[in-house]
Every structure is written in structure tokens, then in C-alpha cells.
N, C-alpha and C positions, 0 to 999 in steps of 0.2 A: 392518398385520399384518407381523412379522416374517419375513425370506425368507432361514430358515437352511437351506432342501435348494438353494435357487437360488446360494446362496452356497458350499456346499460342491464345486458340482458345476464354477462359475465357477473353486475356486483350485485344484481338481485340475486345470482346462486353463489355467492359466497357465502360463507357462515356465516349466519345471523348477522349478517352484516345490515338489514335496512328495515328502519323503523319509518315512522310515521315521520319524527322530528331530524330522522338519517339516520348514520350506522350506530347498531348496538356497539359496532366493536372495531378499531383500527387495526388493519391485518398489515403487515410489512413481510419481505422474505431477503432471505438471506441465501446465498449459496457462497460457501467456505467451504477449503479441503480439511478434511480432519483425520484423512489418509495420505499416503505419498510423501515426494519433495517439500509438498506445499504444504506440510500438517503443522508445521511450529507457527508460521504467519497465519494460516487459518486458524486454529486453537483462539491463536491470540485475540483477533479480530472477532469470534465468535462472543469473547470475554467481553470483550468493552461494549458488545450490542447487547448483551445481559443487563451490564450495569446499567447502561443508559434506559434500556426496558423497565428496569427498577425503580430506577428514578422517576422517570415518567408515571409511572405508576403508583408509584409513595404519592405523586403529587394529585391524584385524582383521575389521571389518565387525558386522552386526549383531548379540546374542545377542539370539534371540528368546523373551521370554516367561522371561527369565533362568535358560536352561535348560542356560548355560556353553558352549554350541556358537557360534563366529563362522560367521555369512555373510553375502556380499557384496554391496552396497546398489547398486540400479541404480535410477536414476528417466526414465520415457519421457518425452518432452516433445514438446506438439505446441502447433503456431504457431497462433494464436486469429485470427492476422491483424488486432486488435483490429475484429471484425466479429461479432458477437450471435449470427448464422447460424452461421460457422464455428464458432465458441467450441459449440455447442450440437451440432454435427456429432464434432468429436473427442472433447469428454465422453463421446459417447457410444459413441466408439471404447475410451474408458480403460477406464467402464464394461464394458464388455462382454469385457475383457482378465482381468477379476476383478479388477483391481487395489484394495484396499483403501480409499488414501488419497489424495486429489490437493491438487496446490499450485498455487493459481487463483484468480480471474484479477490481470489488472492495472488492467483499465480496469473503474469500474462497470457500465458499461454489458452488456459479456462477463460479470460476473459475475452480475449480477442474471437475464439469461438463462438461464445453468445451473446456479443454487441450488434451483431446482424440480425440476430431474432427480436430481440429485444426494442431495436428500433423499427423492426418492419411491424413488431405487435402495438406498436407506439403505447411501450412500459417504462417506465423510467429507471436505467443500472445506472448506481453510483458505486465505485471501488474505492475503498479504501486502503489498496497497496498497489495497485497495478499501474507501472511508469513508464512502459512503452510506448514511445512517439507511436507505433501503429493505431493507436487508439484514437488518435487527431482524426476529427472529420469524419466520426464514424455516425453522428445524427444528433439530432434537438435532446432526444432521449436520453443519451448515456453522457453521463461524468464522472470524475473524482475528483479527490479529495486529498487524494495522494498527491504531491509535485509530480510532474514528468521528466524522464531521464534528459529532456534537456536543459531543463533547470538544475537536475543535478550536477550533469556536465560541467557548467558553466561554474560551478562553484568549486568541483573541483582539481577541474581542468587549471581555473585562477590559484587554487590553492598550491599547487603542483608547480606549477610554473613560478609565479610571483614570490608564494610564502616560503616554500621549500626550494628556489631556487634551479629547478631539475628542469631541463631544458630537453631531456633525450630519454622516452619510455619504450620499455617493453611489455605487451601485451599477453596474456594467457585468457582465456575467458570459456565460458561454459556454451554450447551446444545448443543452448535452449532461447525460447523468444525472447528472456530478460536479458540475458547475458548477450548474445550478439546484441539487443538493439542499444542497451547501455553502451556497449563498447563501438559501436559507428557514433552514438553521439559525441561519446569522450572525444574520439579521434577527431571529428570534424571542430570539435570545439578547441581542441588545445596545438593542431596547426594552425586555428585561427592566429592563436596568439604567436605562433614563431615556434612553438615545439615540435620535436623532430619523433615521429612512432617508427621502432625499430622492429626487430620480430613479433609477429601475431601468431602464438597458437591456439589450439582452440582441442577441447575434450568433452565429449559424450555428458550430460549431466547425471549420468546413473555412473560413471565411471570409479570405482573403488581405488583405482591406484592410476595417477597420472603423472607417474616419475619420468616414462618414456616421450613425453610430450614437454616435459622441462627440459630433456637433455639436450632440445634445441634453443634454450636460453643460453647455455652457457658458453655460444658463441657468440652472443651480443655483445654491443658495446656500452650498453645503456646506464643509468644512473638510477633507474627506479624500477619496479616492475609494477604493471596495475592490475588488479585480479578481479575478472567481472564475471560476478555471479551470487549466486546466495550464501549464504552462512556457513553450510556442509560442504559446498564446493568450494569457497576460498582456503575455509582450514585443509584440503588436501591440497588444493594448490601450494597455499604455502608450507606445509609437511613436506612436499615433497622439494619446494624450490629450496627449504632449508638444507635437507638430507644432503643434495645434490651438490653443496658445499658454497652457495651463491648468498649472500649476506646483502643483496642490496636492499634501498628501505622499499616497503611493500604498500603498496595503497590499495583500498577497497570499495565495493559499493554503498549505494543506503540501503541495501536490501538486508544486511548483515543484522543480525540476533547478537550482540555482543556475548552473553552466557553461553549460547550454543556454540558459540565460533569458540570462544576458550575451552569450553569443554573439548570441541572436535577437534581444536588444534595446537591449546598448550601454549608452549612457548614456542611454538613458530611465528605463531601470531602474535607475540609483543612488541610492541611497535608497529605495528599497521593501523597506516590512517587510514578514515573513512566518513562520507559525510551521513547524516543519517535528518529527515526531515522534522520540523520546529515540534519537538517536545520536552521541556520544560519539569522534570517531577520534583525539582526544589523552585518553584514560580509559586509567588502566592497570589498569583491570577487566579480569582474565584473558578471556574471553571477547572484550571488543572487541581485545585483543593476536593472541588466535588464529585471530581472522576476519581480521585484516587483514596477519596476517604469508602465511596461507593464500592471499589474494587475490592479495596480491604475487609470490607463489612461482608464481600461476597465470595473470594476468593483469596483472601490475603495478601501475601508479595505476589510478585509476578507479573506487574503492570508494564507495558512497552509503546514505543510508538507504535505499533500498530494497533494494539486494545484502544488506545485513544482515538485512533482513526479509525477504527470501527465505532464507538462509543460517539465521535462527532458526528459519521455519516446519518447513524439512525436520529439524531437531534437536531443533524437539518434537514432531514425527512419531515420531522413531527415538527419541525417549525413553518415547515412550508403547507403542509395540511390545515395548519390553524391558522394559519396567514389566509390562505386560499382557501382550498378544497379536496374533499378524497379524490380526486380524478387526477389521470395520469399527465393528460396535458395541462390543467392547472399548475400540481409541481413542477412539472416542467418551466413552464413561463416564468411562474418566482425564483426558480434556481436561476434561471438567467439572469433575474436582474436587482438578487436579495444584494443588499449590502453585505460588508464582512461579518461572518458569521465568530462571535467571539467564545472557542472550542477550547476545550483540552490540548490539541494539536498545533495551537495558534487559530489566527485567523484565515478564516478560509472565504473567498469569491470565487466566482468563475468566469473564464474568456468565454470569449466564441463559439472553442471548439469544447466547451467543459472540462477544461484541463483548471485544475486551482491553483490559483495564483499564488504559493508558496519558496520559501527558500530552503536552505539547508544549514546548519551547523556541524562544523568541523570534530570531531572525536578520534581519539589516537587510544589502543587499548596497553595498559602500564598497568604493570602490578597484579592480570588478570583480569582487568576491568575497565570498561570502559570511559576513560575520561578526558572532560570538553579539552578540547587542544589547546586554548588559550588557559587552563587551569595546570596542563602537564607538566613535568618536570624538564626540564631542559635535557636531554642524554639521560634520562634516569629511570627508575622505578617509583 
């Protein structure tokens, strides 16, 4: 049942949110971890909704409902702590603010939490990194912006197979909602193609040392190992699959922070592919020029795919507001059926289920640093 007297009554007690002509001011929220597992993809993501605020903002601020009047874009953000509990505690603070649309979360785990409120409040969540198929079919309300781990899969299940040749993996994978649902999708996707998954283990995501969980690789027989997880867990993975004296080549997620994965893992990680979703920061597509001269101006280096998909989620928020309207099923309705939106991140639509219709490019880390596969050296540094 639609809850338009609950919702009228909600954005007249927002902050000076409603003038004669509409709102004084566009309100947006955000729930990011800025603690926890998830504080490096939160940080990041918190960045790029800054800039995009900025920007919006330089330019006079919102029209709403293209009604020629600017106002000024303010978005709340509260810290998810990457904990399921909190994440479900402040949703339901934003909720209750009136706030139309939120930008959320970072970790699957915090978002699969509060995709059920969120659509029973009929609020509109868009994520900007959360790629778990469990997210499919969760309501009208919630999308991303992120690819889903089975678009990841598929590129590089194909990469694995076809480009690299390896017909036989070993699996290791983290504990947590990203890492299993990644790793059922890789699986299901890369026996599609005829490849063979040999040993799957699997380690605690808070787990500091997971040597004893490798020592079951080294009775495989396999050609490659695939490490599913985040940034801090593949560098121990592979710390410890190297110690262990096992030198096969290593593949990874797009969850990976290339910087943080070298930092945490050095030269174990040299040589590990991984796909990571369309971001672009040598593209002289207007759009990646204006996110990252914005980034600079406001935080220097430090721009990543995920600043950018935070940075696109809140500007197809504010594009759908002034397409439409400040209400929650308005944006909703345009998200459905906007054309490609041309982002920082690439272009972003959405299906059905609000999964964006995005792909993947290939990267292999050489030299310390992350570079496009098709640019690497052959065997080298």
C-alpha cells in the first residue's frame, strides 16, 4: 500500500525543507562505514558524494521538478560502522527524517540488512559498491550502480578460462556475504564454460593469519588459485599462499583497493589479476575530467572507483529530482526508466531488478601498481 499521507506529513517536518514554491533545500543521506572491514570503500565513497555535493552546489544547487528555482543540496551521512546492527539503526534515523533518497551501503553485508526497510518505507537505496546477487529482487526501491558479482563473474570466469588459458581453479574465499556470494557466482559461471573448481576453502573475515587454511591447497592439483574477498583479506590470502611455498598465478576480486592490497600484501600480490568496474581516470570523457579535477580541488590524489560511484550515485539522484520530483516514488519511476546516465564510472542504466547494467575491465598488479591487463608487460615488471 502506498503511504502518501505518511509521506507528506514526514517532508513537511524535514528541515526547512517546504516553501510555498517547495523545498528550501534538497536533503539526500548516505550511510557509509567509516569504521570496520568496510572503512577503505566507505571513506572512499563518502569522497566522491562530497565532490558531487560541490559540484552541484558551485552550480546553484538543485532545480527541483524543473521548476527554474535553485536550491541547496545537503546530504546526512551516518557511519554504518560496517556492522548489519548499526547500518539498520541509522537507516532508520534517515527514514524517519523524511528524507527521500539514500546512498548505501558499502559492505554487502550492511546493505542486505537495510534493503528490507528501506523498501517496506518505500525510500529509495542506491549502492554504490554492493555486488551481491542477494540484492536481486529486493523491491521498486533499492538499486545500484555498482555491477553485480554476476557480471563480474562472467568477465572473469571468461578471462580465466579463454585469456589465461586455465581450465582447473582452486578456490580460498572469505567468510563474509561478499566473498561467498562472489565465489558461488564465479563457480557457477566458469563450469559453465567447461572449467573444473578444485579445493574451496574458506576463513573468518576478521581472521589475522590464514596459513592453516592454505595448507589444504597444497594438495591440489590446480593451475590458478582465485581469492574472494576484499583488499585486506586477499593480501593475507595471498601472504600466506606465497609463504606456503605455492607459486601459482593468483586472481582476485573487483572488490580490491589496488594501494591497499600492495600495501597489505607486497610482493605476494604481484601478479594477481583482477577485474575492477568501468573507471576510466586517464578518459577524457567530460564527466571523468570533472570528478577528478573536483576531487583534487577537494582532497587531492586519492580518487578510486568507488569515489566515482559514490560521486555518480548522488548525480543520478539530483538528476532524477529535477527530471521528476522530491518524492520517493517519483525517483524511483525515473530510475527505472532514465536512459544511460553518462558518469564518472561509465554509463550507468538499470534492469528490472535495479542491478546496472555495467561490465568490467581487466587489471593485473606489476611494479606495485595496478595496471590495465591489456597495457602489462608480458612476464614482467
Amino acid at each position: 500500500m502506498k503511504s502518501s499521507g505518511r509521506w507528506a506529513i514526514l517532508l513537511l517536518a524535514a528541515t526547512a525543507m517546504v516553501g510555498c514554491g517547495g523545498p528550501s533545500e534538497v536533503h539526500i543521506g548516505a550511510i557509509v562505514s567509516l569504521e570496520g572491514p568496510a572503512a577503505s570503500y566507505g571513506a572512499s565513497i563518502w569522497r566522491g558524494i562530497q565532490v558531487a555535493v560541490d559540484q552541484v552546489n558551485a552550480g546553484g544547487g538543485v532545480d527541483v521538478g524543473g521548476n527554474g528555482t535553485l536550491v541547496p543540496l545537503r546530504v546526512e551521512m551516518r557511519d554504518a560502522k560496517s556492522d548489519p546492527q548499526i547500518g539498520l539503526q541509522v537507516a532508520q534515523e534517515l527514514i524517519d527524517m523524511g528524507i527521500p533518497a539514500v546512498i548505501g551501503s558499502d559492505s554487502s553485508d550492511v546493505t542486505l540488512a537495510i534493503a528490507d526497510l528501506f523498501q517496506e518505507s518505500e525510500v529509495v537505496l542506491i549502492s554504490p559498491s554492493t555486488s551481491t546477487p542477494a540484492l536481486n529482487n529486493k523491491g521498486s526501491y533499492i538499486y545500484r550502480n555498482y555491477p553485480s558479482d554476476e557480471l563480474e563473474a562472467i568477465n572473469l570466469a571468461n578471462h580465466i578460462y579463454n585469456v589465461a588459458g586455465l581450465h582447473d581453479v582452486d578456490i580460498i574465499s572469505s567468510q563474509s556475504e561478499f566473498g561467498l556470494g562472489i565465489k558461488r557466482a564465479f563457480i557457477q559461471r566458469f563450469r559453465m564454460l567447461g572449467g573444473r573448481v578444485g579445493i574451496q576453502v574458506s576463513f573468518l573475515a576478521e581472521a589475522a593469519d590464514v596459513s592453516t587454511h592454505v595448507e589444504e591447497l597444497l594438495d591440489g592439483e590446480a593451475e590458478a588459485i582465485y581469492v574472494a574477498g576484499y583488499s585486506s583479506e586477499t593480501a593475507r590470502a595471498a601472504t600466506a599462499i606465497r609463504a606456503a611455498g605455492i607459486e601459482l598465478p593468483l586472481f582476485g576480486t573487483g572488490a580490491i583497493l589496488p594501494e591497499e592490497l600492495v600495501a597489505a600484501g607486497g610482493d605476494a600480490v604481484e601478479g594477481l589479476v583482477f577485474p575492477t568496474a568501468a573507471f576510466d581516470p586517464d578518459s577524457d570523457v567530460q564527466a571523468v575530467r570533472e570528478f577528478i579535477q573536483g576531487y583534487r580541488a577537494r582532497f587531492g590524489e586519492g580518487f578510486d572507483v568507488y569515489a566515482a560511484h559514490g560521486y555518480d550515485a548522488l548525480l543520478i539522484l539530483v538528476q532524477a529530482i529535477e527530471e521528476e520530483s522530491y518524492r520517493p516514488e517519483a525517483i524511483s519511476l525515473y530510475l527505472n526508466a532514465m536512459n544511460p546516465f553518462p558518469g564518472a564510472a561509465g554509463e550507468t542504466s538499470f534492469d528490472n531488478d535495479g542491478n546496472a547494467r555495467k561490465f568490467h575491465r581487466m587489471f593485473v598488479i606489476q611494479g606495485g601498481r595496478a595496471v590495465p591487463f591489456e597495457a602489462a608487460t608480458p612476464g614482467g615488471n
